[in-house]
C-alpha positions in Angstrom: -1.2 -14.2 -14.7 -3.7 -16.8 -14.2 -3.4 -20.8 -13.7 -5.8 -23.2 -13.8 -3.9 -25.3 -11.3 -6.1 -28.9 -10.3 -3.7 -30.0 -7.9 -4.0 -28.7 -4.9 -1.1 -28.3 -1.9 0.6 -31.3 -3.5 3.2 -32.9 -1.0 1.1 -31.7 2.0 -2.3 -32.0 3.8 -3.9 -29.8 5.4 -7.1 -29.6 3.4 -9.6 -29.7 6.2 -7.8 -26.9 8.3 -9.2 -24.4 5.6 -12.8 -24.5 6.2 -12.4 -23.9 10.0 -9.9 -20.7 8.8 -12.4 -19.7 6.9 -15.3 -19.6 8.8 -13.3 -18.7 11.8 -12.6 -15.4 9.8 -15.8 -15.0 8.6 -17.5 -15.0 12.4 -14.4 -13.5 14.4 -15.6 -10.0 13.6 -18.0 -10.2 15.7 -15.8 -9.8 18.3 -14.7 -6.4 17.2 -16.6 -3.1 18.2 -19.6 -2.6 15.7 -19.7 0.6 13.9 -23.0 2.8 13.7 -23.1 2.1 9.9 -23.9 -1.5 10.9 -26.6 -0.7 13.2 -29.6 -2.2 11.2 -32.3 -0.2 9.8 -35.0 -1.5 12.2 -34.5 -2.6 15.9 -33.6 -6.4 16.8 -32.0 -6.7 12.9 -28.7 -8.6 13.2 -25.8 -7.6 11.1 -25.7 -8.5 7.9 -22.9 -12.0 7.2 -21.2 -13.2 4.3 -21.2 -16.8 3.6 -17.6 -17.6 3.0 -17.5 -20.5 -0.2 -15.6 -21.3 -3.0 -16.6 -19.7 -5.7 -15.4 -18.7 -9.2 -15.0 -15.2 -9.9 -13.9 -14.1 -13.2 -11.7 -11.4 -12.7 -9.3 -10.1 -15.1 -6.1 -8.9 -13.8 -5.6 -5.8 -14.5 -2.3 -4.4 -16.5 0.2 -2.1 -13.9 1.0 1.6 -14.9 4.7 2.5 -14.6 5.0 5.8 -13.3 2.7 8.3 -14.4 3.7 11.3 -16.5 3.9 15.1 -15.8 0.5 16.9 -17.7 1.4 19.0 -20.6 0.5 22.1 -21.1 -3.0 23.4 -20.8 -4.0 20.0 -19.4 -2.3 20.8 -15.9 -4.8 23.7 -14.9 -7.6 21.1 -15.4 -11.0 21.7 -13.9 -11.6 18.9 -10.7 -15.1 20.6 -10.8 -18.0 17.8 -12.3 -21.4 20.2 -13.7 -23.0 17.3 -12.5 -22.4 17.1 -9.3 -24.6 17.6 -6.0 -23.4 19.2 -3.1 -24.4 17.9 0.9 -24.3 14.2 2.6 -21.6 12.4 4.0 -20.3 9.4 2.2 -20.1 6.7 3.9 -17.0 4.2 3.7 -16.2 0.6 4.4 -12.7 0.6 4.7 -9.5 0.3 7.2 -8.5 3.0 9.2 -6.3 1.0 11.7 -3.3 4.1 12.4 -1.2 3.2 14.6 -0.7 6.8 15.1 -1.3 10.1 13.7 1.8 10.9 11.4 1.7 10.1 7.5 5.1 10.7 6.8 6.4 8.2 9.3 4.0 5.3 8.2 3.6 2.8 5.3 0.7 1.4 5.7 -3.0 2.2 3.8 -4.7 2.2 7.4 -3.0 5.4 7.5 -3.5 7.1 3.9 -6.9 5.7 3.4 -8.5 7.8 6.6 -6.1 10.8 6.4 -5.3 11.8 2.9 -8.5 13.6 2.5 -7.2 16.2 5.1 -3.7 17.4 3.6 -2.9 18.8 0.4 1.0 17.9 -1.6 2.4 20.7 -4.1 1.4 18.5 -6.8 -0.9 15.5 -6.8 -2.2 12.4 -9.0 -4.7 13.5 -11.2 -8.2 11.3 -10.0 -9.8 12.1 -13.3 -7.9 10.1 -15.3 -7.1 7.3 -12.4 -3.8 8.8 -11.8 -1.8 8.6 -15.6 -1.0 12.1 -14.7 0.6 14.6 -12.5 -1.7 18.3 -11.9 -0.6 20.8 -9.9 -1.8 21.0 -6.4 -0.8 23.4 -4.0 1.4 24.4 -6.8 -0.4 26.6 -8.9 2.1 25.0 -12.0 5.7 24.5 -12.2 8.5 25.4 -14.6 11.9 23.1 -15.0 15.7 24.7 -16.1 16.8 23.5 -19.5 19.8 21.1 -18.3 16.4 19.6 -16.0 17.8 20.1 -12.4 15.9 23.3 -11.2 12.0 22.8 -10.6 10.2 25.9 -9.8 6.8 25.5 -8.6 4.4 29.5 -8.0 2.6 28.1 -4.9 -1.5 29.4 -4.4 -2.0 32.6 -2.7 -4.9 32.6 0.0 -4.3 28.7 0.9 -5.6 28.1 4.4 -4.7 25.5 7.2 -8.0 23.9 9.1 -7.0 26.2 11.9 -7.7 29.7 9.8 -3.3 30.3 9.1 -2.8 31.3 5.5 0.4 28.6 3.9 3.5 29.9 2.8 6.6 28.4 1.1 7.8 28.5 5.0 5.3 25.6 5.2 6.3 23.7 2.4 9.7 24.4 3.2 9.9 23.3 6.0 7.2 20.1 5.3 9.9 18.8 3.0 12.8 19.2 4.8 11.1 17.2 7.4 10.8 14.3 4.4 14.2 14.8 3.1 16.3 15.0 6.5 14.1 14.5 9.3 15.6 15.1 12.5 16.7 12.5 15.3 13.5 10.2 16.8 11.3 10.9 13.6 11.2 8.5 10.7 10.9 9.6 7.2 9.3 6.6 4.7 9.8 8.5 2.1 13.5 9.6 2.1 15.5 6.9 0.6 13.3 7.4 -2.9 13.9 11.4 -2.6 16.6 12.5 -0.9 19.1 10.4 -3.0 17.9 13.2 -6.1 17.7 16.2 -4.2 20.4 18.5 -3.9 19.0 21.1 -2.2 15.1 23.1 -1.5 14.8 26.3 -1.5 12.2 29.1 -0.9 12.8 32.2 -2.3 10.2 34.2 -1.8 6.4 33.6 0.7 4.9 32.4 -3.2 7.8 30.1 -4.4 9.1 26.7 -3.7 12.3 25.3 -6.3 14.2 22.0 -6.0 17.6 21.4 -7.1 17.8 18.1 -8.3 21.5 16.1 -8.3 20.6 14.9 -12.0 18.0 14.8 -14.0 15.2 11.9 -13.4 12.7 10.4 -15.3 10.3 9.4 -12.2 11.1 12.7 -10.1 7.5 14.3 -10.6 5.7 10.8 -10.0 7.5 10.5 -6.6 7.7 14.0 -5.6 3.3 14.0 -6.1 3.3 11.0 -4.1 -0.1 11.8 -1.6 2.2 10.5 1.6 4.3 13.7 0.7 1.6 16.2 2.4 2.0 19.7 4.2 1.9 20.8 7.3 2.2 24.2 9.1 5.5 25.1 9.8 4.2 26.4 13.6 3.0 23.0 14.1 5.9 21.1 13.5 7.8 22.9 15.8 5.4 22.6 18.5 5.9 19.0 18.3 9.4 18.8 17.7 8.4 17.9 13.9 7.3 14.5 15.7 3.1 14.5 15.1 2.6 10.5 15.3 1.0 11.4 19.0 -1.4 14.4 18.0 -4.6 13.1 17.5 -5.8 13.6 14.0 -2.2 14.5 12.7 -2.6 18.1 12.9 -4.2 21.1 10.8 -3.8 20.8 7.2 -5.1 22.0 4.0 -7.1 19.4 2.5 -11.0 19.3 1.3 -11.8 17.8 4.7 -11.4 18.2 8.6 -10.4 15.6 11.4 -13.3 15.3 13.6 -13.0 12.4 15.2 -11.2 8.8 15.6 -12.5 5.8 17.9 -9.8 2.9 17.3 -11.4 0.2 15.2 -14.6 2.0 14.8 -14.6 4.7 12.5 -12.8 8.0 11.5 -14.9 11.2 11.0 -14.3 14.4 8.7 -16.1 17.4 8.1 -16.0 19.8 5.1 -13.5 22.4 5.0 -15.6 25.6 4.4 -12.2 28.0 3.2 -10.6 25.3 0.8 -8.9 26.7 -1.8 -11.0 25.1 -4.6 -13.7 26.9 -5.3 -16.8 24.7 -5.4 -15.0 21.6 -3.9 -15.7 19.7 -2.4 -19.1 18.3 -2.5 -19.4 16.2 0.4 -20.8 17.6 3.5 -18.2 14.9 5.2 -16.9 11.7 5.3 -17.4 8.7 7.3 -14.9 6.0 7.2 -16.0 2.5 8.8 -13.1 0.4 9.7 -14.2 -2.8 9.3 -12.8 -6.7 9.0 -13.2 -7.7 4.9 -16.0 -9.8 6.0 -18.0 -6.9 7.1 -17.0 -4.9 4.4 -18.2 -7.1 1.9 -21.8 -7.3 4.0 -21.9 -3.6 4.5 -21.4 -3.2 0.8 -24.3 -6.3 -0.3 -26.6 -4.5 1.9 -26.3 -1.1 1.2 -25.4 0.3 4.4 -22.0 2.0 3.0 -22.0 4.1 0.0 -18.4 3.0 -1.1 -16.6 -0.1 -0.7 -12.9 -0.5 -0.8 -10.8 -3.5 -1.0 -14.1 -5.9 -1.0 -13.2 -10.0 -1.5 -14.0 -11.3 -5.0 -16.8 -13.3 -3.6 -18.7 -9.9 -2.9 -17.3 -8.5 -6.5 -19.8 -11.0 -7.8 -22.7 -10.5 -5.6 -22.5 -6.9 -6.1 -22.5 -7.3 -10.1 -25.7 -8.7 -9.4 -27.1 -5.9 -7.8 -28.9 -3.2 -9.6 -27.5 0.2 -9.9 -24.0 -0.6 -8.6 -20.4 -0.7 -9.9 -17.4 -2.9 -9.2 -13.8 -1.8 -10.2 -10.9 -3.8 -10.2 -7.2 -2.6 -9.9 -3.6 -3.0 -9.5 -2.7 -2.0 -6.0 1.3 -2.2 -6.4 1.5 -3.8 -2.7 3.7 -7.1 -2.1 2.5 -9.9 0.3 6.0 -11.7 1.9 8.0 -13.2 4.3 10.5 -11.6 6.5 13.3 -12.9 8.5 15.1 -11.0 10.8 18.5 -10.9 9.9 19.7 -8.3 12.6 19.2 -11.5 15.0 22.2 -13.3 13.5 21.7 -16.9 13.4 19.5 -18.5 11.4 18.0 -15.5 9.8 20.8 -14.0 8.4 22.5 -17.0 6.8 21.0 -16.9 3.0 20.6 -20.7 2.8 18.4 -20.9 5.3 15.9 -18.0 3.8 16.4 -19.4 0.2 15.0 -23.0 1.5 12.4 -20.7 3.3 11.7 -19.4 -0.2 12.1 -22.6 -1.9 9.8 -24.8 -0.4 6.7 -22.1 -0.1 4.2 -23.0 -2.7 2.8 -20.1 -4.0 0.3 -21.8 -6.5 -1.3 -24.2 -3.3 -1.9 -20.6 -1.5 -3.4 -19.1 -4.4 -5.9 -22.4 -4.5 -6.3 -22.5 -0.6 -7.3 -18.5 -0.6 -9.5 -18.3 -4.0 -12.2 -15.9 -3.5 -11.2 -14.5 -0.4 -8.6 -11.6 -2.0 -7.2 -10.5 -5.2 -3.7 -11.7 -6.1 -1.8 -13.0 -8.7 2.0 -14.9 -8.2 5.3 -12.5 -9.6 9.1 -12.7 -8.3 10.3 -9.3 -7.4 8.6 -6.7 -9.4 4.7 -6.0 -9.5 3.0 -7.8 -12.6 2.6 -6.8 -15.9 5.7 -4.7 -16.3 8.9 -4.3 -18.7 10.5 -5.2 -15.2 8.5 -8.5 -14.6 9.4 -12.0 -16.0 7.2 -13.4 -18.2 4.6 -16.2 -16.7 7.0 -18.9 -19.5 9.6 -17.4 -17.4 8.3 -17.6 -13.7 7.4 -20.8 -13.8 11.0 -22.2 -14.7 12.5 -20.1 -11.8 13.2 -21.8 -8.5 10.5 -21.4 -6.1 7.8 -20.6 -8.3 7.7 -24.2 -10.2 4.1 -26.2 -10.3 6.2 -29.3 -9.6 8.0 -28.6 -5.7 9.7 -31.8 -5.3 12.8 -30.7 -6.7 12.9 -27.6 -4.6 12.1 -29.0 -1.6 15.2 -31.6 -2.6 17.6 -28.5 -2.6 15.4 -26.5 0.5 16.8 -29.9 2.9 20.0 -30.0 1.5 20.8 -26.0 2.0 19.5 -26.7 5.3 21.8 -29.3 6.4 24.9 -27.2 4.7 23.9 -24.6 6.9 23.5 -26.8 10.1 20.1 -27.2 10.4 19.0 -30.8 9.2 17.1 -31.1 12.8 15.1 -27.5 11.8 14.6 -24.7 14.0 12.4 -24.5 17.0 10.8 -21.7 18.9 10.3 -19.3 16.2 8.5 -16.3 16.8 6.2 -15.6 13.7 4.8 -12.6 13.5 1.8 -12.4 10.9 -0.2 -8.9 10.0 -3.5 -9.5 11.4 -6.8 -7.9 11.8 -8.8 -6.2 9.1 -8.4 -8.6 5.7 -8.5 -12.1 5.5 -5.2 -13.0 3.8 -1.9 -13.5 6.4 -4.5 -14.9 8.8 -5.5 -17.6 6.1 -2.1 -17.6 4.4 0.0 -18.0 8.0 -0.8 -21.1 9.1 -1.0 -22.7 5.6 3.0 -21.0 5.3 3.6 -22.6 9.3 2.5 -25.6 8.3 4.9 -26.1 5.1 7.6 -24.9 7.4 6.8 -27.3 9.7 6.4 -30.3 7.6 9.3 -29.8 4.8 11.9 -28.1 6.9 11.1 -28.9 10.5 10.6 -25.5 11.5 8.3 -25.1 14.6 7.0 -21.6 15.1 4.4 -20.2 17.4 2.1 -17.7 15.4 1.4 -14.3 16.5 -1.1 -11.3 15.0 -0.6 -7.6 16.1 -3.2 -5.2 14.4 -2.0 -4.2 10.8 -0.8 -0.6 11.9 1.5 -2.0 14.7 2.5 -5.1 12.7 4.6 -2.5 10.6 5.7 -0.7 13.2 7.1 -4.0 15.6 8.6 -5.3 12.0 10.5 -1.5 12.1 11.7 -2.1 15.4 12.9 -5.6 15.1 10.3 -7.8 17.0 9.8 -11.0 15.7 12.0 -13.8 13.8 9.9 -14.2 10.7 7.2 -12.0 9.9 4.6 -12.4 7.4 2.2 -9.3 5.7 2.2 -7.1 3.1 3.7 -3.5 1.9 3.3 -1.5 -0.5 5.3 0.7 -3.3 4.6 4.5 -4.5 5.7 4.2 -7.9 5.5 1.1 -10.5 9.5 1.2 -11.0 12.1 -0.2 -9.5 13.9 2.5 -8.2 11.1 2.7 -6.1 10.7 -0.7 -4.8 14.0 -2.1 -5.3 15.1 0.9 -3.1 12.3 0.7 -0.8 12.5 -2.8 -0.3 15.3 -4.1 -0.7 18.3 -1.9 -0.6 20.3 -1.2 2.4 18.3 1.0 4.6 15.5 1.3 3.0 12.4 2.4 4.7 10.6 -1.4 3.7 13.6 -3.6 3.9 12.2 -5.2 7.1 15.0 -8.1 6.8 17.4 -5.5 7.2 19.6 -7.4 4.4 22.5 -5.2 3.0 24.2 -6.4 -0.1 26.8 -3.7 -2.0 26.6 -5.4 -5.3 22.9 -4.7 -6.0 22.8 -1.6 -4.0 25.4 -0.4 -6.6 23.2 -1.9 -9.2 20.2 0.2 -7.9 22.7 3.6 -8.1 23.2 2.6 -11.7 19.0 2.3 -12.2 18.5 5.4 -10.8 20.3 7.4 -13.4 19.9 5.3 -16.2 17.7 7.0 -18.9 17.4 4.2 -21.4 14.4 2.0 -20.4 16.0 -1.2 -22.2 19.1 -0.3 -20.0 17.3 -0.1 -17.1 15.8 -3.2 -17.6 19.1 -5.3 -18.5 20.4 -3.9 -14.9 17.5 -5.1 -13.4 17.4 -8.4 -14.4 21.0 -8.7 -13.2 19.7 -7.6 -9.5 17.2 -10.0 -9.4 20.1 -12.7 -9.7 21.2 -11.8 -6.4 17.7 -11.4 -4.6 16.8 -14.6 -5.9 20.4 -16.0 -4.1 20.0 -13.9 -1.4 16.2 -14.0 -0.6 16.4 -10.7 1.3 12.5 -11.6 1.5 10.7 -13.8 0.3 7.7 -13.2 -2.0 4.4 -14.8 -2.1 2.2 -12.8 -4.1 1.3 -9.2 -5.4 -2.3 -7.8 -4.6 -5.4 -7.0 -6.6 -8.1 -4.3 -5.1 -11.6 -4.6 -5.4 -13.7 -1.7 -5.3 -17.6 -1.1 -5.5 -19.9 1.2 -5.0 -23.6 2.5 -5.7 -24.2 4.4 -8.6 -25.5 7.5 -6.9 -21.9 8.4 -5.9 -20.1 10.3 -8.8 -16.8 11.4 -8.9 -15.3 7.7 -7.8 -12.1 7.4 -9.0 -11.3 4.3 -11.3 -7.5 3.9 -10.3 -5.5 2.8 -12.9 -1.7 4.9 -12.0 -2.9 5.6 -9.0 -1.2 2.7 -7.1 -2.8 2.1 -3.3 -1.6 5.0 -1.9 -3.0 7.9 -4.4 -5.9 9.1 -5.4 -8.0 8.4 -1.8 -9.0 12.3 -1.3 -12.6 11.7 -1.8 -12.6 15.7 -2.9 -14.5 15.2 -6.0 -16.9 12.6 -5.1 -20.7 13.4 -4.6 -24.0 11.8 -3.8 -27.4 12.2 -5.5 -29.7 10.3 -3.2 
């Protein structure tokens, strides 16, 4: 969706504040330890800066994939293996790899899966040659489903070895997913609400054989069972650390095209090939470095060819790169939601809906979008990603409260449910937690929203910015009033992110909110067939989410990726969503 809006944060000023954000973002890097990548060529070179300026980017936004489908056939034994491709080098990566610990299955965030899903392997995966419109066989060598489409059998590789020389069995994977679907007291599963509700039981019946027994049958069971979060571990190694491995450095041995070397926090993460992986010929890469790096730095580490690979860039460096010889830029959907929490478990004011709908009612989406051009891809939807069956039309978004071009009569009807609820005066004191560190869009976007809550509803907060990785994990544990950042979804359907998000106990509802009516809409969606179905009982939850504001939404992200032109093998996501397809297995340099 795009607007060419010419107002710009109509009803309030704070137009000069934006500059200083900017450049304040653009410099503060500085203050973060420099990687080696950044080291210039030649001594006394400083480190390359991007000028932060307005700037139009043509970008088109690109169309979301609902869940990918299961390859027929032949197609699932396809080759990863490129004739083309050179073997040796280490690619080097300007990305985030801000863990806030070691364990994939208890985190959410992409500073996890971006470093560490090139070391573990899932029984099936997203297929990277075709951006992820397919599901392949991973650790699986194929799979067979029952008639009545409740038993999945999946013949698991003979020969597969851990990084630390033990040969995988089902044991592994057995015990890998019963970890996922009923972990045990202390450890957190992310991943449970979207499986476990399906699953009736796993099995393994023999050392070469894993089978699921699904509750009924499911149209998006393969896309989340290949979900890359969903990796295996050795059995010997959960049980060493009490199936707990957020505190082992590096997460542990797995099975995966590369080997944890080394992680210094904020700097960079290191792999190493693994020599015995089970794909003959793969993969190419001697290693991999990944730089974690601010977006500013990113985008200069990319313009001046010290990284070989460039993920999640800022439009302004999409252009300068497109006018760089011999490079490539690729844009994509990344099926992550940036919002506003409240923390409802606090009681009062959080958890009275009137107070979060005026929260939601007086944010002006279309001034952030303005305020924030060319720092990060993004485009304005309600409660589903963009582009989807499941999605309002842009005729229909802009007539919906909240998302109007005109605010004044929502900020009329933000006051008023504020003085129903008892808060005419507004609230003082609040404790605003914002997502800070590596991309430059809650630390622009949180004053701008502090400064609407300020000036339309008398709301005084004091901002804070905890690193990315630990934002998600105080949000988890309840530490803040309001929080602002962003989270992401698996799948491109709602019984993914209308779990996930928003229904009671799910492993992304950060409100906490609990509503009975659409959680017993959701249980209809998930075993609805009929996609015109599922859609009709969708738009009947978003009803309540729109009177309940169990968050409230701001805007859905765009990626921006680039790289040179000697890498091959880059995958061009398309049903990948943000958390698939980062394995780096059958990429290769020629340089």
């Amino acid at each position: 969706m795009t607007h060419g809006l010419s107002r710009i944060l109509k009803n309030i000023v704070f137009a000069p504040l934006i500059p200083i954000l900017l450049m304040t973002i653009a410099c503060g890097s500085a203050a973060n330890p420099t990687p080696e990548a950044m080291a210039p060529a030649s001594a006394g070179e400083q480190t390359p800066e991007v000028r932060i300026r307005e700037i139009a980017v043509a970008t088109e936004i690109p169309t979301a994939i609902p869940t990918p489908v299961a390859a027929a056939g032949d197609a699932r034994s396809v080759s990863l293996l490129d004739p083309n491709a050179k073997q040796g080098g280490t690619l080097r990566v300007a990305t985030v790899a801000d863990t806030a610990h070691y364990d994939m299955l208890q985190s959410a965030t992409a500073y996890t899966a971006e470093p560490m899903s090139q070391q573990y392997n899932g029984v099936l995966r997203y297929n990277p040659l075709d951006g992820g419109n397919t599901i392949i066989p991973d650790l699986a060598e194929d799979w067979t489903v029952s008639e009545d489409n409740l038993t999945w059998t999946f013949p698991l590789r003979e020969g597969v070895k851990f990084h630390d020389g033990s040969v995988m069995t089902s044991e592994d994977v057995l015990a890998s997913w019963n970890r996922i679907l009923d972990p045990p007291e202390g450890v957190t599963s992310l991943r449970q609400d979207l499986l476990a509700p399906l699953v009736e039981r796993i099995e393994a019946p023999d050392s070469s054989t894993f089978q699921v027994q699904l509750k009924r049958p499911s149209g998006f069971f393969l896309g989340a069972f290949a979900v890359e979060w969903n990796v295996i571990h050795p059995k010997k190694t959960l049980e060493e650390n009490t199936f707990d491995l957020r505190q082992l450095k590096g997460g542990g041995p797995g099975t995966g095209a590369f080997k944890f070397v080394d992680f210094t926090q904020g700097e960079k993460w290191e792999t190493e090939r693994h020599t015995e992986y089970f794909v003959e010929g793969l993969p190419y890469l001697d290693g991999v470095t990944i730089f974690s790096v601010q977006t500013a730095q990113r985008d200069a580490l990319c313009i001046a060819n010290q990284v070989d690979f460039c993920w999640n860039i800022s439009p302004e460096a999409v252009a300068e790169v497109n006018n760089i010889p011999g490079t490539t830029a690729h844009i994509w959907q990344g099926a992550a939601a940036n919002a506003m929490w409240f923390n409802i478990e606090k009681g009062a004011p959080w958890d009275d809906p009137r107070v979060r709908r005026a929260i939601h009612l007086i944010t002006d989406r279309w001034a952030i979008m303005e305020a924030t051009e060319g720092l990060f891809g993004k485009v304005v939807v309600d409660w589903s990603p963009p582009n989807m069956a499941f999605s309002p039309t842009d005729e229909l978004l802009l007539t919906k409260p909240g998302f109007t071009l005109d605010k004044d009569a929502d900020i009329a009807e933000a006051k008023a449910l504020m003085a129903e609820a008892g808060y005419a005066e507004g609230i003082k004191d609040v404790d605003f937690s914002v997502r800070g560190g590596w991309a430059p869009r809650e630390d622009v976007m949180a004053p701008i929203v502090q400064e609407m809550l300020r000036v339309h509803l008398n709301i005084e907060s004091n901002l804070r910015a905890p690193q990315g990785g630990q934002w998600q994990e105080d949000m988890r544990t309840g530490i803040f009033d309001i929080g602002l950042g962003s989270i992401g979804t698996n799948l491109m359907d709602p019984s993914d992110y209308g779990t996930n998000f928003y229904k009671t106990g799910g492993a992304q509802n950060l409100s906490r909110w609990s509503n009975p009516e659409f959680d017993a809409l959701m249980d209809q969606i998930d075993v609805e067939l009929d996609q015109d179905k599922r859609i009709a009982l969708w738009q009947q939850a978003t009803v309540i989410l729109d009177r309940e504001v169990p968050m409230a939404p701001h805007h859905w992200r765009i990626i921006f990726n680039a790289w040179y032109d000697y890498v091959g093998g880059a995958v061009r996501k398309s049903g990948c969503g943000i958390y698939n397809c980062n394995r780096y297995d059958t990429m290769w340099l020629d340089r």
